[in-house]
C-alpha positions in Angstrom: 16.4 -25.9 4.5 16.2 -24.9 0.7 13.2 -24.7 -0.7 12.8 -26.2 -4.4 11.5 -23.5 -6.7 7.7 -24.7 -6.8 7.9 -25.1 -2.8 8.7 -20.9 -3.2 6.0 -20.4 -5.6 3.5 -21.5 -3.6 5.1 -19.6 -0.4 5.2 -16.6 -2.3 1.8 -17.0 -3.8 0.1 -17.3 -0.3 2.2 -14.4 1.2 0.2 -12.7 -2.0 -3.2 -13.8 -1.2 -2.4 -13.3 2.4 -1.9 -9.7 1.9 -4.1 -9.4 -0.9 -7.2 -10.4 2.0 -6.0 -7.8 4.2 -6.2 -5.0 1.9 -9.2 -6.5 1.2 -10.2 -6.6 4.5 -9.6 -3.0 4.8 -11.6 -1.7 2.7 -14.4 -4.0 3.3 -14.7 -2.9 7.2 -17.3 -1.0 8.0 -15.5 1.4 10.6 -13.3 4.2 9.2 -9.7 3.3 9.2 -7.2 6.3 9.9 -3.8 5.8 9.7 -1.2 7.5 11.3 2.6 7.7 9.9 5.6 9.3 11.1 8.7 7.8 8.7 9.0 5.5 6.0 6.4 4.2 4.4 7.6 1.9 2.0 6.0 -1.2 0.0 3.7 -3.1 1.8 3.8 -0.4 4.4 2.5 1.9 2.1 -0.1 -0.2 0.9 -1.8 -0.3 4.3 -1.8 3.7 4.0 -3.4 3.1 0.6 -6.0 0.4 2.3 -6.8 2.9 5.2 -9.5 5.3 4.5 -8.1 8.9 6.0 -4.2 9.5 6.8 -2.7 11.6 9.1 0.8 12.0 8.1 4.0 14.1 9.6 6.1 16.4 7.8 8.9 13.1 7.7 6.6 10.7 6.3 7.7 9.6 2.8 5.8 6.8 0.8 7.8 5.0 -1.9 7.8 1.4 -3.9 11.1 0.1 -3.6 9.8 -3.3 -5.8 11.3 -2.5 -9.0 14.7 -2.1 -7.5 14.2 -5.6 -6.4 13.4 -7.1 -9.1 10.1 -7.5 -8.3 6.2 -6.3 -8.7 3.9 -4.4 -6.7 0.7 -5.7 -7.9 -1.0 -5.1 -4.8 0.1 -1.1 -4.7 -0.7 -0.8 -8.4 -4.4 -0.9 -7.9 -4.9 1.2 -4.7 -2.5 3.7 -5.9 -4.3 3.9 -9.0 -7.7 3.7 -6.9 -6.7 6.7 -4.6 -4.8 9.1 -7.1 -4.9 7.8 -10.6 -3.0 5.9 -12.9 -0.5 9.1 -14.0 0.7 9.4 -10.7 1.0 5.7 -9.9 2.8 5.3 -12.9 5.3 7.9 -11.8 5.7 6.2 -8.3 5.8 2.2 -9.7 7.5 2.9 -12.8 9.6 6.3 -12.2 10.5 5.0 -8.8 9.4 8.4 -7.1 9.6 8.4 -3.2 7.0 10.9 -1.9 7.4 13.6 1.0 4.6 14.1 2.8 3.3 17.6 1.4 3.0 15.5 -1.9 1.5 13.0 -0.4 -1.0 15.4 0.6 -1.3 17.2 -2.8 -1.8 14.2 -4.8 -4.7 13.2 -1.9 -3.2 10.3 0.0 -2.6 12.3 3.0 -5.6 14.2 4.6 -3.3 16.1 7.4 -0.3 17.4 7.6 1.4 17.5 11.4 4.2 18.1 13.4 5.4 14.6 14.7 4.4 15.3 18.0 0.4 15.7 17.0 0.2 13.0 14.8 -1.5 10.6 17.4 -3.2 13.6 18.7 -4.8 14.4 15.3 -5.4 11.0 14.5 -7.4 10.4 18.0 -9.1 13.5 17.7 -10.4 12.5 14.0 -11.6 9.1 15.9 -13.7 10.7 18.3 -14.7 13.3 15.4 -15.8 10.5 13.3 -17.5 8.4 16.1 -19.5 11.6 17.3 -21.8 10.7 13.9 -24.4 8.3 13.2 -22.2 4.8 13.1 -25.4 3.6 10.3 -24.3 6.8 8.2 -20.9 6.5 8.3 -20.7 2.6 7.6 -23.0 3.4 4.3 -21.3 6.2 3.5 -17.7 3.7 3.2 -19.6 0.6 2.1 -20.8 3.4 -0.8 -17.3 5.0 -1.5 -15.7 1.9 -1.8 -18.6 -0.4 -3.8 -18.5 2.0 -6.5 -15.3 0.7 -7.7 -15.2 -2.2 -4.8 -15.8 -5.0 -7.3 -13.4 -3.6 -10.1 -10.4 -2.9 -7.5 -10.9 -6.7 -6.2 -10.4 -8.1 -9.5 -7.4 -5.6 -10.1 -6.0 -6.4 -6.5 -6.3 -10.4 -7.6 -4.2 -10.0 -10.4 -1.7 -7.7 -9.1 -1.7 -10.5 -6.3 -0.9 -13.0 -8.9 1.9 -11.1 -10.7 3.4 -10.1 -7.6 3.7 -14.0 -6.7 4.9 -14.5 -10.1 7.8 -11.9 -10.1 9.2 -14.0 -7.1 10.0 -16.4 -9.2 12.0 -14.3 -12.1 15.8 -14.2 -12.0 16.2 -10.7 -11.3 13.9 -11.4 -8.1 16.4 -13.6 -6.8 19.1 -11.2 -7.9 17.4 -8.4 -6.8 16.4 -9.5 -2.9 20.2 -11.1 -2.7 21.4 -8.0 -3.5 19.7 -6.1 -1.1 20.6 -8.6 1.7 24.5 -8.0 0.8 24.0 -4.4 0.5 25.2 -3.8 -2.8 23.8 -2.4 -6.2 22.1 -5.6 -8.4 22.9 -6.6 -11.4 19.9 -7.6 -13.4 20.3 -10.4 -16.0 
């Protein structure tokens, strides 16, 4: 079954919002949440990084936005990348199409520690049972806190980045772009 292109829209425009109210969801609980990576972590995947609150990374982790290859928009990445390092550096990974190793993840603040593959569920368990040895009332005011002060700001930015994410589905260079990837070759944008 083809879809007509409005039928996609709206597809595209709930896979948005659906993603949209998990980041949001993210930073809204009131438990730490650590992630732990150990390869690619890529678009979406690298948006839950971005939406987790302390990462644990191994020396092969590498973070990248593949979107604009695509012909698409990462409006959803755009605001938490700007959120946790600023808008130089997010402009260098969205617009310059920089993939990240790990130790620059860790400079640029992203990634909290650096580990062998082999201790990265380790570390990550062990900063669990670090973090849950404190007062649970502290720690959920002390997230609720770092992520008010620019909590209602980053929703309206995630919303629109939602929205023009959605929208860029619907471009030509979209459809160019994602059937290009499918048949493994280089696009060629209109």
């Amino acid at each position: 079954d083809t879809l007509t292109d409005e039928q996609a829209l709206t597809k595209w425009f709930e896979d948005s919002q659906g993603l949209l109210k998990l980041f949001e969801q993210m930073l809204q609980l009131p438990k730490p949440i650590v992630a732990a990576v150990d390869g690619a972590a890529l678009g979406a995947g690298f948006g839950l990084v971005l939406a987790s609150d302390l990462v644990v990374a191994t020396q092969r982790a590498t973070f990248s936005v593949p979107s604009p290859r695509l012909g698409l928009v990462s409006g959803l990445l755009a605001p938490l990348l700007s959120f946790r390092v600023g808008a130089s550096l997010a402009s260098q990974i969205l617009l310059g199409g920089d993939e990240l190793a790990a130790p620059e993840g860790k400079v640029a603040g992203f990634v909290h520690h650096l580990v062998a593959p082999e201790h990265v569920w380790v570390r990550a368990s062990n900063w669990i049972d670090t973090i849950a040895s404190g007062a649970a009332e502290s720690i959920q005011l002390t997230k609720r806190v770092l992520n008010e002060m620019v909590g209602e700001q980053l929703s309206t930015w995630l919303a629109s980045g939602a929205a023009a994410t959605a929208t860029s589905l619907t471009t030509e260079a979209a459809s160019e772009g994602l059937k290009a990837f499918v048949e493994k070759r280089p696009p060629k944008f209109p």
